[in-house]
Biopython code that builds the backbone (N, CA, C, O; Angstrom):
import numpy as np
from Bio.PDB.StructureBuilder import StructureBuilder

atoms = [
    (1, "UNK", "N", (-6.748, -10.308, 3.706)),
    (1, "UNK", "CA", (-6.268, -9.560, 4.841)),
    (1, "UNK", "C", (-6.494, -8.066, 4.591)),
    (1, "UNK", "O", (-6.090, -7.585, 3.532)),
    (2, "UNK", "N", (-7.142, -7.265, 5.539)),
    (2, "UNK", "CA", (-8.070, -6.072, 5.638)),
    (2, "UNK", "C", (-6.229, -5.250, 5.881)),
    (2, "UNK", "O", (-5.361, -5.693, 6.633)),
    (3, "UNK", "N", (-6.129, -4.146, 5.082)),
    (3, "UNK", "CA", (-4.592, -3.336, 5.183)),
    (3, "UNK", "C", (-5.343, -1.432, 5.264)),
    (3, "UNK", "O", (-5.913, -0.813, 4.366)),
    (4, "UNK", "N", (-5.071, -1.058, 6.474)),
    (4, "UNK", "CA", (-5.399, 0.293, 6.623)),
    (4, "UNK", "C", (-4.660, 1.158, 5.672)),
    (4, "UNK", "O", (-3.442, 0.992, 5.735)),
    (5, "UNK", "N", (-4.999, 1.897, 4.945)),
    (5, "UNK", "CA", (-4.208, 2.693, 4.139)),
    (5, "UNK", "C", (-4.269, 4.500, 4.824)),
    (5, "UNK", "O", (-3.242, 5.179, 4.802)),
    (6, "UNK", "N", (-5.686, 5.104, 5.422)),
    (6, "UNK", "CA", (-5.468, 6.042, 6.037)),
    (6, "UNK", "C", (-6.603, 5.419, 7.183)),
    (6, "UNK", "O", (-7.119, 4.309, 7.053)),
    (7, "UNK", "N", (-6.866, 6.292, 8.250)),
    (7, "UNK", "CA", (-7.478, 6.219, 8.683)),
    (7, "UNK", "C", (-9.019, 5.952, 8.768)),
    (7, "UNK", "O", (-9.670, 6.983, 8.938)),
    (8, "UNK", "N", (-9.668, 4.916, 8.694)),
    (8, "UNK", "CA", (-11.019, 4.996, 8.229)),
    (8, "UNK", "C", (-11.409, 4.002, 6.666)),
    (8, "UNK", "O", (-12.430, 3.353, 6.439)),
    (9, "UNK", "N", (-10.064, 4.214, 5.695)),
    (9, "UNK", "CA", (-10.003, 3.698, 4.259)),
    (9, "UNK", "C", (-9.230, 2.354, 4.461)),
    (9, "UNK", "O", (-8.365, 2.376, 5.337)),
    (10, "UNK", "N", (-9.392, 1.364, 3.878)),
    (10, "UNK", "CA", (-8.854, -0.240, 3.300)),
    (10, "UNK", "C", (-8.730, -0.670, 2.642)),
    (10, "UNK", "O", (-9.631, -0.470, 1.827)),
    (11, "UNK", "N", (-7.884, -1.461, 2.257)),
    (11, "UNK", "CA", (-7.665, -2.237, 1.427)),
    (11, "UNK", "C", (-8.153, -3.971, 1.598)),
    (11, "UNK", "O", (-7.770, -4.504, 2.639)),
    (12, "UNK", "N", (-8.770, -4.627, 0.859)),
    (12, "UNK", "CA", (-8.808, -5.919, 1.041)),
    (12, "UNK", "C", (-9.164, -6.569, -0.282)),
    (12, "UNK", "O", (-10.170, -6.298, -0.938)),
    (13, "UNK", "N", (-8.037, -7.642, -0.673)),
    (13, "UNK", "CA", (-8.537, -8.525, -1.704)),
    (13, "UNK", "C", (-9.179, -9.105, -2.282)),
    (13, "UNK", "O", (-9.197, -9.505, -3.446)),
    (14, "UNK", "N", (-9.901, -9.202, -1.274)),
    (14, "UNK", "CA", (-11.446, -9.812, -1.320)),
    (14, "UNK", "C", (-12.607, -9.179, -1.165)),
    (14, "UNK", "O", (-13.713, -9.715, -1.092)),
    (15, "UNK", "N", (-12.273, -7.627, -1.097)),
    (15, "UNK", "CA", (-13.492, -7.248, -1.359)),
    (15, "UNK", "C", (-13.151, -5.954, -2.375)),
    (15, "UNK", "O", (-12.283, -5.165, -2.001)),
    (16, "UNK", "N", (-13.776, -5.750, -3.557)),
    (16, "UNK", "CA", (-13.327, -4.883, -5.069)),
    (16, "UNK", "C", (-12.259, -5.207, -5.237)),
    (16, "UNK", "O", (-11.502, -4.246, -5.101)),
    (17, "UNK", "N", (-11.772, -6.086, -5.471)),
    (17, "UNK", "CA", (-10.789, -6.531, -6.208)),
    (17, "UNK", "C", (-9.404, -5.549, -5.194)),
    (17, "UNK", "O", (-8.455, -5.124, -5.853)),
    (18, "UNK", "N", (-9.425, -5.301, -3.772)),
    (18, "UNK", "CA", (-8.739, -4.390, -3.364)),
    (18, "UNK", "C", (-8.660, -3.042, -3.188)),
    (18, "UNK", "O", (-7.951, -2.291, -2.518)),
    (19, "UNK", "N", (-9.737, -2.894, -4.102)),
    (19, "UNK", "CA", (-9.719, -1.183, -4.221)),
    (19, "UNK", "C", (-10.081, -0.604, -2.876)),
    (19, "UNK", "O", (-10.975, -1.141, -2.222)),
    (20, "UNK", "N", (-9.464, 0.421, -2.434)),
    (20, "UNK", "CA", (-9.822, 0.960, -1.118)),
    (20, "UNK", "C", (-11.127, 1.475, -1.089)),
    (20, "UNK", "O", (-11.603, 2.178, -1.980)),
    (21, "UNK", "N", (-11.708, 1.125, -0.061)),
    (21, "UNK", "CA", (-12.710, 1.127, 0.614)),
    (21, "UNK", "C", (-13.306, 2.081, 2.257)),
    (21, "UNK", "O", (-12.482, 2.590, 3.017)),
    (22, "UNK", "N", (-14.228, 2.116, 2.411)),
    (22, "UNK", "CA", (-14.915, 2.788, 3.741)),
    (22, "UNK", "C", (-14.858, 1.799, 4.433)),
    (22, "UNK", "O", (-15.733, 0.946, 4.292)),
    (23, "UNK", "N", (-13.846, 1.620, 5.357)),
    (23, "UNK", "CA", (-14.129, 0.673, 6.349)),
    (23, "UNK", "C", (-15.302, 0.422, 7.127)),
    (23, "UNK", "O", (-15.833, 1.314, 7.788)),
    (24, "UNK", "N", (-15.721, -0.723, 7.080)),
    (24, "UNK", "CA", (-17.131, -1.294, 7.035)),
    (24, "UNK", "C", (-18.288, -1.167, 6.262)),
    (24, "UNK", "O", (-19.365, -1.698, 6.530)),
    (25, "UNK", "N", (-18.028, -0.391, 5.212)),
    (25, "UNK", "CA", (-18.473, -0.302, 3.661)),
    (25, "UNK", "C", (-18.246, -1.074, 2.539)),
    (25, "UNK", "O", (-17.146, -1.625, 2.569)),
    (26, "UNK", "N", (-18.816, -1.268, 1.700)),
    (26, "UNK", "CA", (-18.868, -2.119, 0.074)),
    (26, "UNK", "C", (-18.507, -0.994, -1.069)),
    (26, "UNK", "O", (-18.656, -1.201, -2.273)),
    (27, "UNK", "N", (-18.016, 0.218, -0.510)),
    (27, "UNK", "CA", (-17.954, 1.339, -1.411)),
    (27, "UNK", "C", (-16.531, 1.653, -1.649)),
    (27, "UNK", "O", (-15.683, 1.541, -0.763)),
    (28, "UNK", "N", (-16.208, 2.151, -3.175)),
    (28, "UNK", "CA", (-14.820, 2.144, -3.354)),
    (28, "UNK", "C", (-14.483, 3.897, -3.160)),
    (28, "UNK", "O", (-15.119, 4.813, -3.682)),
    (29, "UNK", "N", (-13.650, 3.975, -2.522)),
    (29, "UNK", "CA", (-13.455, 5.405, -1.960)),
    (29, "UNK", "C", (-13.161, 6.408, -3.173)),
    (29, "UNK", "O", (-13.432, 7.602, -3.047)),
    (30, "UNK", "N", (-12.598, 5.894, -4.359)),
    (30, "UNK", "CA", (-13.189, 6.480, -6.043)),
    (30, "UNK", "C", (-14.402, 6.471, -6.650)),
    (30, "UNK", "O", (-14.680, 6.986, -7.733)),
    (31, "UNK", "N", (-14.930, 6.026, -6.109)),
    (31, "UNK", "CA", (-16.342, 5.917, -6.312)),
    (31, "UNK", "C", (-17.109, 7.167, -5.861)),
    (31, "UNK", "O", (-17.932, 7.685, -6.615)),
    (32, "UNK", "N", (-16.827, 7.701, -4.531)),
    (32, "UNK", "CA", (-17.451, 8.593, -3.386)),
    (32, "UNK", "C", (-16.566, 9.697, -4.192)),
    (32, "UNK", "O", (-17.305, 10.470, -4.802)),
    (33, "UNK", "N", (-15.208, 9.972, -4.356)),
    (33, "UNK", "CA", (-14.453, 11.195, -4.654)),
    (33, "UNK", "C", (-15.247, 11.343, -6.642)),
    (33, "UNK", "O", (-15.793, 12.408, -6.928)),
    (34, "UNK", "N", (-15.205, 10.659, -7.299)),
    (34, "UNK", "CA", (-15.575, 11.088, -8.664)),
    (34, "UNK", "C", (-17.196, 11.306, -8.560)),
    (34, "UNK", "O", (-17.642, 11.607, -9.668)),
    (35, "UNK", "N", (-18.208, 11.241, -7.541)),
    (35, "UNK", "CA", (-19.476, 11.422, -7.716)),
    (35, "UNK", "C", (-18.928, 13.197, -6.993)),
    (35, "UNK", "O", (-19.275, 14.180, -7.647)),
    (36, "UNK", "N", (-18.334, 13.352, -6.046)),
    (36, "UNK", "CA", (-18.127, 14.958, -5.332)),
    (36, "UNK", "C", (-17.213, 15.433, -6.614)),
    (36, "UNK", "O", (-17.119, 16.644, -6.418)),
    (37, "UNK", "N", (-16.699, 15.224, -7.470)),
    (37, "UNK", "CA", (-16.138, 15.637, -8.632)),
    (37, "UNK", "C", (-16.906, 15.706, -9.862)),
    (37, "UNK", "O", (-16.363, 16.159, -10.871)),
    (38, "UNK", "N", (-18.048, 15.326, -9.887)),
    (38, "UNK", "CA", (-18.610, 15.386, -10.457)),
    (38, "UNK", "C", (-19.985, 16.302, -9.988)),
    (38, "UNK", "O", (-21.120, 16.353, -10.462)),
    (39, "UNK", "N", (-19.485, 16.840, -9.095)),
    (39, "UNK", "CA", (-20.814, 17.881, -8.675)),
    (39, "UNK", "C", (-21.977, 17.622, -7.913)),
    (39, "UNK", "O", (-22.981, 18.328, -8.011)),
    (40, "UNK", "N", (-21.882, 16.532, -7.068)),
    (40, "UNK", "CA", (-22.795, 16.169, -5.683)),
    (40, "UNK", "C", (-21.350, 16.549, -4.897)),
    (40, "UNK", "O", (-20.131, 16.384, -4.933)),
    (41, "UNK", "N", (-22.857, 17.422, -3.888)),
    (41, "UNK", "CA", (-22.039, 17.511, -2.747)),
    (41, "UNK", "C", (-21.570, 16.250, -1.557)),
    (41, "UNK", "O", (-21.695, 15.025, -1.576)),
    (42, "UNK", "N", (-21.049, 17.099, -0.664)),
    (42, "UNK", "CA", (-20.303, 16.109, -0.106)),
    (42, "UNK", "C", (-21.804, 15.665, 1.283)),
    (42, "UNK", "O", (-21.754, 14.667, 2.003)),
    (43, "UNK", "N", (-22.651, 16.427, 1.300)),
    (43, "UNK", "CA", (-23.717, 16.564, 2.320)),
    (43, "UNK", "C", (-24.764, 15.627, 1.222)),
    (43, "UNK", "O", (-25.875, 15.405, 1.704)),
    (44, "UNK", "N", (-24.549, 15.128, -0.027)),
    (44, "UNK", "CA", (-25.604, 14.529, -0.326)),
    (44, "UNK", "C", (-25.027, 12.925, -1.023)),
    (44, "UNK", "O", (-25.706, 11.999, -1.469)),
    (45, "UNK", "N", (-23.377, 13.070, -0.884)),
    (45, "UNK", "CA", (-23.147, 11.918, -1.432)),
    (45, "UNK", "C", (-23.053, 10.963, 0.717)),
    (45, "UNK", "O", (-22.872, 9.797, 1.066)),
    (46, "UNK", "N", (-23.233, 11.954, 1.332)),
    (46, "UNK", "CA", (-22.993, 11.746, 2.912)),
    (46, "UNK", "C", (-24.990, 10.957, 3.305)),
    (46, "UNK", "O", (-25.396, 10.129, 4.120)),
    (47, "UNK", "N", (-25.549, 11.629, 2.429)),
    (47, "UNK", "CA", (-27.171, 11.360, 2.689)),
    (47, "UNK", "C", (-27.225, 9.782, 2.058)),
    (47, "UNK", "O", (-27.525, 8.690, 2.540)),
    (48, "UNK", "N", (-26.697, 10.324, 0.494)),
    (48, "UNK", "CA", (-27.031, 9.115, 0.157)),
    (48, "UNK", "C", (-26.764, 7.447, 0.553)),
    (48, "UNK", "O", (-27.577, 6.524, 0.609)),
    (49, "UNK", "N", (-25.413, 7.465, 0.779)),
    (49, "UNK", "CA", (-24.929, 6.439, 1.557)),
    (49, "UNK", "C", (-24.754, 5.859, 2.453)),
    (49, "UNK", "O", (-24.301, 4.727, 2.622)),
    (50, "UNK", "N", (-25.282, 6.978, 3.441)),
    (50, "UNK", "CA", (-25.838, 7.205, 5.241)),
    (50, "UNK", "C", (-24.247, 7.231, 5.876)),
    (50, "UNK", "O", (-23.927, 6.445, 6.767)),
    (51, "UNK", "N", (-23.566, 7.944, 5.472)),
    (51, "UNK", "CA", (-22.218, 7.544, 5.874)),
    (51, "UNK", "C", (-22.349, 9.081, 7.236)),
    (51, "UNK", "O", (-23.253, 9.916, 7.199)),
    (52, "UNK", "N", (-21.151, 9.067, 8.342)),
    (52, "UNK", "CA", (-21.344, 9.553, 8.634)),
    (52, "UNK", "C", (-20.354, 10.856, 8.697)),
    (52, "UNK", "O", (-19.600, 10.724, 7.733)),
    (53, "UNK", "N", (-19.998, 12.141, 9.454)),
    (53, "UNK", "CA", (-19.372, 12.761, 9.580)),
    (53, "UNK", "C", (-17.654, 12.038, 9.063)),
    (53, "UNK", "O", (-16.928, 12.325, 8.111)),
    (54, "UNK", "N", (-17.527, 11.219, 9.973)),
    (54, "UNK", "CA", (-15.947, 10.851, 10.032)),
    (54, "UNK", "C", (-15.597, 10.362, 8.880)),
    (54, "UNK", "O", (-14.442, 10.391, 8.454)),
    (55, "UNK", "N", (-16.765, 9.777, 8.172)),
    (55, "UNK", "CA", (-16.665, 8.776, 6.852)),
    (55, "UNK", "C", (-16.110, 9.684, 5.393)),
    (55, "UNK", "O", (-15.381, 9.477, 4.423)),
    (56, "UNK", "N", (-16.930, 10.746, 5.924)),
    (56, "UNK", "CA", (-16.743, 11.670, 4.796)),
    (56, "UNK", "C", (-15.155, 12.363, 4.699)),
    (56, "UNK", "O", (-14.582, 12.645, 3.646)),
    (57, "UNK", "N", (-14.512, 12.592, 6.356)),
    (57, "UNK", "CA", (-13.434, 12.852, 6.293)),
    (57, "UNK", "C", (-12.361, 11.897, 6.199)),
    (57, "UNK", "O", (-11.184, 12.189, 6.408)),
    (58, "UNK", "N", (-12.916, 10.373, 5.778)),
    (58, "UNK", "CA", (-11.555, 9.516, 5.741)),
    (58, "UNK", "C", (-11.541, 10.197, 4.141)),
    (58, "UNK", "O", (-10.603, 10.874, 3.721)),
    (59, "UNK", "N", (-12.744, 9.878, 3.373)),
    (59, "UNK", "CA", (-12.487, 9.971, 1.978)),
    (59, "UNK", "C", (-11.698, 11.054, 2.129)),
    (59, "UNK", "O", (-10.506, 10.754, 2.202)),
    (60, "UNK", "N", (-11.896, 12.005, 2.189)),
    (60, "UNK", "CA", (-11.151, 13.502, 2.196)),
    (60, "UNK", "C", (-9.870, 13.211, 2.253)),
    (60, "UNK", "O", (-9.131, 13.422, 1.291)),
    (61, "UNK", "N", (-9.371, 12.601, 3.584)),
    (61, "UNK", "CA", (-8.257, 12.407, 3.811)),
    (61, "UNK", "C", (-7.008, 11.537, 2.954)),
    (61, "UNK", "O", (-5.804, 11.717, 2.774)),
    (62, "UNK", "N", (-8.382, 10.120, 2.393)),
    (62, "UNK", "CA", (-7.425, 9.432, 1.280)),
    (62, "UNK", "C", (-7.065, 10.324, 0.480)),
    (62, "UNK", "O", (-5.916, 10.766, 0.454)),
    (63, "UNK", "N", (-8.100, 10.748, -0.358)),
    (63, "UNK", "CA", (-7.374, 11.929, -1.829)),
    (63, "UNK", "C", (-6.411, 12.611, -0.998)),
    (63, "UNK", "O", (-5.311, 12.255, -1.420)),
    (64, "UNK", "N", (-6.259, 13.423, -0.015)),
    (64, "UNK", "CA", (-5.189, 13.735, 0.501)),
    (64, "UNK", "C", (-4.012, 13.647, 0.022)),
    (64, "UNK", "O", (-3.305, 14.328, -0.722)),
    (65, "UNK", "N", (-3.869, 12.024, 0.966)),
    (65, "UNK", "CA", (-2.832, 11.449, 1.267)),
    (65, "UNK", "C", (-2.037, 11.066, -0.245)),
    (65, "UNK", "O", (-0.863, 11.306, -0.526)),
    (66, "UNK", "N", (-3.191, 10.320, -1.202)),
    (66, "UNK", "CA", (-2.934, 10.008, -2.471)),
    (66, "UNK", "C", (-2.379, 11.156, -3.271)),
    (66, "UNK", "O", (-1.400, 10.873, -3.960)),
    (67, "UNK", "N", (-2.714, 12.112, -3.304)),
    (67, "UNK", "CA", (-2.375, 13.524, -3.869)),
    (67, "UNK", "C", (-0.856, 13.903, -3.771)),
    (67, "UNK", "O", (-0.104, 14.267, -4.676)),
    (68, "UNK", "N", (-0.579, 13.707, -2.314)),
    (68, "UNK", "CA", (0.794, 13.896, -1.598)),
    (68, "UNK", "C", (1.674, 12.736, -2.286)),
    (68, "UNK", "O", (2.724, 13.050, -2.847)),
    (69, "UNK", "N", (1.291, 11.535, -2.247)),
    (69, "UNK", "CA", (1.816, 10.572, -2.398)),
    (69, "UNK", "C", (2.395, 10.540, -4.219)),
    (69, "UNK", "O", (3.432, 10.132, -4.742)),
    (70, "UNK", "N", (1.176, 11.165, -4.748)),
    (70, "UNK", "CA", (1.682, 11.599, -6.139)),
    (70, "UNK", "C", (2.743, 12.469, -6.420)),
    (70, "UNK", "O", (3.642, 12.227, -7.226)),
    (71, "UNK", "N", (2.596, 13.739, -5.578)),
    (71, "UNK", "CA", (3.468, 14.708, -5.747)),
    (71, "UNK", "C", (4.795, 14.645, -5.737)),
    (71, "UNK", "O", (5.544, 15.161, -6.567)),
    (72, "UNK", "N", (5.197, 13.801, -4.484)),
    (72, "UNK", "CA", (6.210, 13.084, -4.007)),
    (72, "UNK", "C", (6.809, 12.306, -5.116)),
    (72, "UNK", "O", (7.971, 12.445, -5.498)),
    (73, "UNK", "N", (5.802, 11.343, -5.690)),
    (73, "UNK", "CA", (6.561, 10.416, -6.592)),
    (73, "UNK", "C", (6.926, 11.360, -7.785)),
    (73, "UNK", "O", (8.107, 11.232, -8.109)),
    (74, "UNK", "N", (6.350, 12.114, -8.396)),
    (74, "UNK", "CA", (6.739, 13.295, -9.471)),
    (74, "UNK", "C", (7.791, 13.945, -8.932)),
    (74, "UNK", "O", (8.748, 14.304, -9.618)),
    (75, "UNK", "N", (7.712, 14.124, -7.821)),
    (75, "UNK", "CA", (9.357, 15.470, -7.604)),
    (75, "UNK", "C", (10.673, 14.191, -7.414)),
    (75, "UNK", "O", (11.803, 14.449, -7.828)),
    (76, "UNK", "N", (10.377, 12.887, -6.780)),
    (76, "UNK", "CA", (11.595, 11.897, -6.917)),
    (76, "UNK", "C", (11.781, 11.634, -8.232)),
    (76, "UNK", "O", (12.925, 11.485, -8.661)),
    (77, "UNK", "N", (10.814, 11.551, -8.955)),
    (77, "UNK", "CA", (11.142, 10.891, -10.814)),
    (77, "UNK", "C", (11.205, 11.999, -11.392)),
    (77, "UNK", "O", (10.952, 11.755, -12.572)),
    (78, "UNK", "N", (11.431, 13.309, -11.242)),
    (78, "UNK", "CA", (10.733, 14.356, -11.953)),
    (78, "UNK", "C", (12.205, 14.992, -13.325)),
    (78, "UNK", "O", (11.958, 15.899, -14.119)),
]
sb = StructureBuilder()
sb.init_structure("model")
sb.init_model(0)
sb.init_chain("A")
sb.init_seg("    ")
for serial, (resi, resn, name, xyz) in enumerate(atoms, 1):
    if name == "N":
        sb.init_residue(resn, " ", resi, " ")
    sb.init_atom(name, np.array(xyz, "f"), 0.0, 1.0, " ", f" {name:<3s}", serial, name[0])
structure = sb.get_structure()
């Protein structure tokens, strides 16, 4: 069962073992953020994968959300 986590990003069990994903992609959305962390841009990890405008801003948006979601859990346990 396909579980939206942000807009655009998923979750499903059956496909990477769950790891969130580009909806309607085979790509793990850590996958796309540690290649732009590693110094491809976001216009060539966007070429390479043919992804499009919006695609690039779900990833964006997961680290986001995940970021927040960290912060949050550090200032409740902190």
């Amino acid at each position: 069962m396909e579980q939206e986590i942000v807009p655009g990003v998923v979750s499903n069990p059956e496909i990477l073992g769950g790891r969130p994903i580009l909806k309607g992609h085979r790509i793990a959305v850590s996958q796309l953020l540690a290649q732009f962390a590693g110094g491809m841009s976001l216009r060539e990890i966007q070429e390479d994968y043919e992804l499009t405008d919006e695609e690039i801003k779900a990833v964006l948006n997961y680290a986001a959300h995940t970021a927040k979601e960290k912060d949050l859990e550090h200032v409740r346990h902190g």
